[in-house]
ROMAR-893328 format. One line per field, with one value per atom (N, C-alpha, C): z, x, y; atom name. Coordinates in steps of 0.05 Angstrom, whole numbers, plus 5000, padded with zeros to 4 digits. Atoms other than C-alpha are relative to their C-alpha. Layout:
ROMAR-893328
zz <- c(Z/...);
xx <- c(X/...);
yy <- c(Y/...);
at <- c(CA/...);
***
This chain:
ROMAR-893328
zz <- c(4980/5010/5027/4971/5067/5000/4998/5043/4993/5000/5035/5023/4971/5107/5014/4991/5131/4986/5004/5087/5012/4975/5123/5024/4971/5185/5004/5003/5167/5000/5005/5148/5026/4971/5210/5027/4983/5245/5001/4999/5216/5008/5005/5214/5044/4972/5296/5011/4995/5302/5012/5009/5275/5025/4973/5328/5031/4977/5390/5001/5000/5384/5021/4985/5436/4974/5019/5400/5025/4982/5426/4990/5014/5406/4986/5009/5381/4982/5026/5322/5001/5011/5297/5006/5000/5328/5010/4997/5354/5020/4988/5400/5009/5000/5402/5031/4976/5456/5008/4998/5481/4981/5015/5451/4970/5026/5389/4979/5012/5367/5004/5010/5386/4975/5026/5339/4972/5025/5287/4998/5006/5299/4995/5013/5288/4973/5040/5222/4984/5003/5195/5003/4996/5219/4978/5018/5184/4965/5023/5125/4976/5012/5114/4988/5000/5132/4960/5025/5069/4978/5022/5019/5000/4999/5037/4983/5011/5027/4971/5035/4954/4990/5007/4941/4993/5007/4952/4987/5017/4921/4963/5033/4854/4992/5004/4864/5002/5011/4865/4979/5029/4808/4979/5025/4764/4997/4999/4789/4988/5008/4778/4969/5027/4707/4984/5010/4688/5006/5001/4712/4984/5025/4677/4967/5022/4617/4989/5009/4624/4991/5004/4634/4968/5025/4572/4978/5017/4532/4988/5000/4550/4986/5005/4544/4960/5031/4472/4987/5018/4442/5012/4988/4485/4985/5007/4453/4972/5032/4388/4991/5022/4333/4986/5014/4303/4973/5042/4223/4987/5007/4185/4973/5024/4111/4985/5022/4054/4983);
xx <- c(5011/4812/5015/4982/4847/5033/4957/4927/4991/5004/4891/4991/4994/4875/5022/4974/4936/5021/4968/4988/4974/5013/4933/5011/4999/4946/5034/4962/5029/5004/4988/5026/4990/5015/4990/5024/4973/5040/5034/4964/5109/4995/5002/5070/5001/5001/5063/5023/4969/5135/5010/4982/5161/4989/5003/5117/5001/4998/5125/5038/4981/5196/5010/4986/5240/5014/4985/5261/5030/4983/5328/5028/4979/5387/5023/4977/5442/4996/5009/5445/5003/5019/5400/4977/5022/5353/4973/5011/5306/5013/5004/5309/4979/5026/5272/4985/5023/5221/5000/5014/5197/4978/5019/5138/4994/5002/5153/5016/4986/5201/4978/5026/5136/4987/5014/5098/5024/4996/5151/5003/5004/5156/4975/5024/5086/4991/4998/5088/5022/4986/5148/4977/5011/5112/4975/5022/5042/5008/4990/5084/5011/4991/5112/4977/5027/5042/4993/5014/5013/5020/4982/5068/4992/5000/5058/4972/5026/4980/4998/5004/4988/5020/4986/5038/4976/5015/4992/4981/5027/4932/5013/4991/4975/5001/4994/4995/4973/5034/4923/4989/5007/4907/5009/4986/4960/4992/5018/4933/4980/5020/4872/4989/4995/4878/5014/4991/4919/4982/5025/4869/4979/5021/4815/4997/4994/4849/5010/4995/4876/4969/5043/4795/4987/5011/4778/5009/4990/4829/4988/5002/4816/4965/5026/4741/4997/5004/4750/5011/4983/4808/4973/5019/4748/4976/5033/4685/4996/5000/4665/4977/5003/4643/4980/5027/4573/5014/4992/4581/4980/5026/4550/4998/5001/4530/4996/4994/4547/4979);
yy <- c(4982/5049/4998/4996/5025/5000/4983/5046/5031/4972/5114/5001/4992/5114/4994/5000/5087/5028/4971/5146/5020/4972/5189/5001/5000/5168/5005/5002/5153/5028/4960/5235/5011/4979/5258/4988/5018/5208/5011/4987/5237/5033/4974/5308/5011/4996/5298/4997/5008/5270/5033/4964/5340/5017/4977/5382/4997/5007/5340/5001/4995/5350/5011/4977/5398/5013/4972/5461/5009/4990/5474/5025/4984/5526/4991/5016/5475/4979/5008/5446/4967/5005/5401/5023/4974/5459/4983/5017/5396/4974/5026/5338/4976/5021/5281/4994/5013/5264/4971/5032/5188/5008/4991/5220/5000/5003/5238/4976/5033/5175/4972/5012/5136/5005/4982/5180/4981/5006/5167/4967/5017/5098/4976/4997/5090/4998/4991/5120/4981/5017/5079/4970/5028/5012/5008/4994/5043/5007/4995/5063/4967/5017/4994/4981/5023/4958/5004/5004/4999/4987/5017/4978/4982/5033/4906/4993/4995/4921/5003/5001/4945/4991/5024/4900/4981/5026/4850/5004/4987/4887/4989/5004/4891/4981/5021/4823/4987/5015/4795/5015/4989/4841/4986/5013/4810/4973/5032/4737/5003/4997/4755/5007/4998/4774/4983/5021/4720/4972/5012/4679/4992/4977/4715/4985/5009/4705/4975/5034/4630/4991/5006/4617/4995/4990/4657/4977/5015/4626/4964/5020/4561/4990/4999/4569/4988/4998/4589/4982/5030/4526/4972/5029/4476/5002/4995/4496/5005/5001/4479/5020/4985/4522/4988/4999/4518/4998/5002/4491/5010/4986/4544/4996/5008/4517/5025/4986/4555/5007);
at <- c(N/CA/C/N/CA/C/N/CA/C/N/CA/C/N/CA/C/N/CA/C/N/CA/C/N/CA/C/N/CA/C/N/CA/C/N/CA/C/N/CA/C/N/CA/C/N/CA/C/N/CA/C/N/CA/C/N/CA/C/N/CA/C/N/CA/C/N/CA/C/N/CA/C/N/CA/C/N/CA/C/N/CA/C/N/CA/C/N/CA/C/N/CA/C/N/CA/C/N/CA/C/N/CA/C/N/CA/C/N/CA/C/N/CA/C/N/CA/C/N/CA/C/N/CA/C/N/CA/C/N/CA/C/N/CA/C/N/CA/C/N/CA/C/N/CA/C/N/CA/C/N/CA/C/N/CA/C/N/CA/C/N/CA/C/N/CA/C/N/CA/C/N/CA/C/N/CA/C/N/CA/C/N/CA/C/N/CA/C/N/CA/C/N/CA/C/N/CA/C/N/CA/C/N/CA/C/N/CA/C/N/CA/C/N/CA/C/N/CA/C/N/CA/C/N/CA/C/N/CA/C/N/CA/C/N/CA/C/N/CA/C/N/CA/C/N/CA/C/N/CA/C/N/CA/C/N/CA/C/N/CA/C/N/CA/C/N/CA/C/N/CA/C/N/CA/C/N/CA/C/N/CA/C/N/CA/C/N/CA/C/N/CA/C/N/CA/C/N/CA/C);
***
């Protein structure tokens, strides 16, 4: 939930870059602002944060399931087996 508000915010961030701009006649057709190079450096830093975030998300997923499953495993080779007569 919260790297889906951050690339919200990262898109409204690069999407404000682009219109705070100067429009000028010479090419690139654009110049950058103080304004808008905040803006994009904003976005960039918010862009990196989320990566790191589901990085780490995934990376406690995969712990977490190996975990899980050491547990299980282990559970089941430790615990004896009811002898059911024939």
């Amino acid at each position: 939930m919260v790297t889906a508000g951050i690339a919200y915010i990262t898109n409204s961030l690069y999407a404000a870059n682009h219109f705070t701009q100067d429009k000028i006649w010479k090419h690139p057709y654009v110049e950058g602002t103080k304004k808008s190079r905040r803006r994009y450096w904003w976005a960039l830093a918010l862009n990196i944060l989320g990566l790191v975030l589901i990085t780490a998300a995934v990376g406690a997923f995969v712990w977490g399931v190996y975990i899980a499953a050491k547990s299980i495993l282990e559970l089941a080779t430790t615990r004896e087996l009811p002898f059911i007569d024939g």
